[in-house]
N, C-alpha and C positions, 0 to 999 in steps of 0.2 A: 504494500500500500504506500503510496506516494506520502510524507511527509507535510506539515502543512508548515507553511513556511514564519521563521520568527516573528519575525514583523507584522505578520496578517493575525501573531497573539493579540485575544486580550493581554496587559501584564502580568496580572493573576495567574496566565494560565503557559508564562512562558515555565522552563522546564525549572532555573534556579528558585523564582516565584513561588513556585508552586511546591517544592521542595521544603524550603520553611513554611509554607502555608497549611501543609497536608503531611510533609513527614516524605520519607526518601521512596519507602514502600508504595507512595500513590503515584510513583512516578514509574512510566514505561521502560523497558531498557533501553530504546534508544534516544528517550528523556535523560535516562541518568549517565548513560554515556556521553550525549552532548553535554555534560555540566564538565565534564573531566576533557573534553575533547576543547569547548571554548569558544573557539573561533573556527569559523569556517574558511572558503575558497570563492574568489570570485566567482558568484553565482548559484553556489550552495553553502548557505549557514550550517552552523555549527550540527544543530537538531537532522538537519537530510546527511551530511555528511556520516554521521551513527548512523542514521537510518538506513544506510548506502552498505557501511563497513558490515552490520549486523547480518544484514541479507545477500552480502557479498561470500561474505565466512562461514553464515548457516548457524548465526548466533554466538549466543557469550561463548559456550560448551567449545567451540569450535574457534572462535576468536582467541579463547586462553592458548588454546594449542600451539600458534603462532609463536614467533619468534620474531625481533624487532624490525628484520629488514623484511618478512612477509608480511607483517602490520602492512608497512610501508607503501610495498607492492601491489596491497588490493586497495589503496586511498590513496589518491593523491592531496588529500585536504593533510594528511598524516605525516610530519617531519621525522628526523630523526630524536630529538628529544621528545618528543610526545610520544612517540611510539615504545622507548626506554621506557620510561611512564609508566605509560599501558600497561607493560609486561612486566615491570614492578608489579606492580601492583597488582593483578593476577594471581603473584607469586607470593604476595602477602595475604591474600585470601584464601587460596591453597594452607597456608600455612596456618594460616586461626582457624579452618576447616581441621587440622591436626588435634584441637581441642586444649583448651588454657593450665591444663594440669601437668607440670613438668611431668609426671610417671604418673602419664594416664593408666586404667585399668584396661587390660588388653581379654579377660575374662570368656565374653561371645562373638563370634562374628559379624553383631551390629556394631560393637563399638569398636571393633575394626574396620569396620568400613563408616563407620563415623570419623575416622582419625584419617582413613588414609585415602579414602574413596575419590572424593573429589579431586585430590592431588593427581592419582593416578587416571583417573579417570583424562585427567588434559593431558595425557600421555599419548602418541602417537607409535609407541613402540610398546610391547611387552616387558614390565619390570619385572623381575623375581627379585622377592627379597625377604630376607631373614628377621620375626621382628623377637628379639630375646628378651625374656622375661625373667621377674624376679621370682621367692616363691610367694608373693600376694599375688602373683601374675597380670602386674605393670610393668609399665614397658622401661627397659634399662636402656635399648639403643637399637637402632634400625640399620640394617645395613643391605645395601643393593649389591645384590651378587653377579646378575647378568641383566642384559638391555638383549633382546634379537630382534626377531623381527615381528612381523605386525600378527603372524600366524601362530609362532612359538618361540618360547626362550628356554633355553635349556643351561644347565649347570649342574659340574658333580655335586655330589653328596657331600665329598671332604671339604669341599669351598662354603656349603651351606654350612653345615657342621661345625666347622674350624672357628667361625666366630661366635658361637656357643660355649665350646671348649673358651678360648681365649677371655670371655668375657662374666667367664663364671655364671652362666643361665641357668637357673632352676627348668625353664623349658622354654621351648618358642616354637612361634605360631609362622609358617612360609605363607608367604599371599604374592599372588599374581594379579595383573591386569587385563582382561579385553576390550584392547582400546574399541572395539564395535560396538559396546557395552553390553551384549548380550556374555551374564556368565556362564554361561553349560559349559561343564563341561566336554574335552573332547576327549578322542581314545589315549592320546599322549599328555593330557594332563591325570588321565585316572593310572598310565602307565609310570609315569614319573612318578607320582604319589605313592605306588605300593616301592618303587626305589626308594624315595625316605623313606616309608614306615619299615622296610627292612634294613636302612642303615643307622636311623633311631632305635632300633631295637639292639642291633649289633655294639652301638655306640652307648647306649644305657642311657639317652636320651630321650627326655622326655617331648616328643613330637606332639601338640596339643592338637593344634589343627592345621589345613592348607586349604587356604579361602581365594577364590577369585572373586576380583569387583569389578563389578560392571556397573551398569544406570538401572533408575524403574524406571524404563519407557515403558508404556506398555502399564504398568501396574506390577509389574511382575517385582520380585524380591531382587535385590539390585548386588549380591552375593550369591556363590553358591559356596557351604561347609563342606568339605569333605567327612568330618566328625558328623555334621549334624544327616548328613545321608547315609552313613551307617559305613564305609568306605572307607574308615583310618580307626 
């Protein structure tokens, strides 16, 4: 849908206005991205130019994923400091998305994917990654073991493991990502799985769970547990 353009606002109802008027929440996303974005381009205000980027990118979800000189690429209203900006600032969202308790409770796979979901979720690749736990089963430290590719990542055992051993983990919990945000499982993630739960056994480790995150499109549960399907 075409934008309507600053100037033909009431005041009230330009996107800052309206912001202290009503609060950040009553504002659209590419209202509240024109408050950050500012200025527009000969010809397109600040408010079309979001309006432009959002539906250029396929939305925030797909905006965060970017990188500053891609920012850049699909706008031209977008410099190179605005676009740093941006991608800050994604990263710091991302980041209070992790949750405000230095050693969060890492306990069920909601509140793992409350911690790590959205972060990975603006991943364009597949993370695996190690998160080790104490025995209240908070989180002591996170660690990325491999990046591959958009279909699978793979990694041994002893690289998962090692930082376990090293960091004195009462147990941890491995989580993946599908960047497509559908989690099912696929046969080499249920393959991989019974690889740790045989080298967590071998190792005297305690393997809690291995959770993939994905989105609720759809409505559907936006993780799948390997523990909670009966499977580790």
């Amino acid at each position: 849908m075409q934008s309507a353009r600053l100037q033909e606002m009431p005041a009230s109802e330009r996107p800052r206005e309206k912001a202290e008027r009503l609060g950040f929440a009553a504002l659209s996303d590419a209202e509240l991205l024109a408050i950050f974005i500012r200025t527009g381009v000969p010809g397109r205000d600040a408010l079309q130019v979001a309006g432009d980027l959002l539906r250029d990118c396929g939305g925030f979800t797909e905006l965060a994923r970017r990188t500053p000189s891609e920012i850049r690429r699909k706008s031209k209203g977008i410099g190179p400091a605005k676009s740093l900006e941006m991608a800050a600032a994604f990263e710091i969202g991302r980041r209070l998305a992790r949750g405000a308790s230095i050693q969060p409770l890492m306990d069920t796979p909601q509140r793992v994917f409350d911690a790590f979901g959205a972060e990975m979720l603006a991943l364009r690749q597949e993370s695996l990654r190690v998160l080790m736990l104490d025995a209240k089963l908070r989180l002591l430290r996170a660690e990325e073991i491999a990046r591959g590719s958009v279909n699978e990542c793979l990694a041994h055992p002893r690289e998962i493991f090692r930082h376990a051993v090293v960091h004195s983990a009462y147990a941890v919990v491995v989580i993946h990502n599908h960047p497509s945000g559908d989690p099912s499982p696929s046969s080499a993630d249920y393959r991989v799985t019974r690889i740790l739960a045989d080298a967590a056994r071998l190792l005297q480790i305690n393997l809690l769970d291995h959770i993939i995150l994905g989105s609720a499109d759809g409505g559907r549960t936006p993780y799948f547990s390997f523990r909670e399907a009966g499977a580790l």
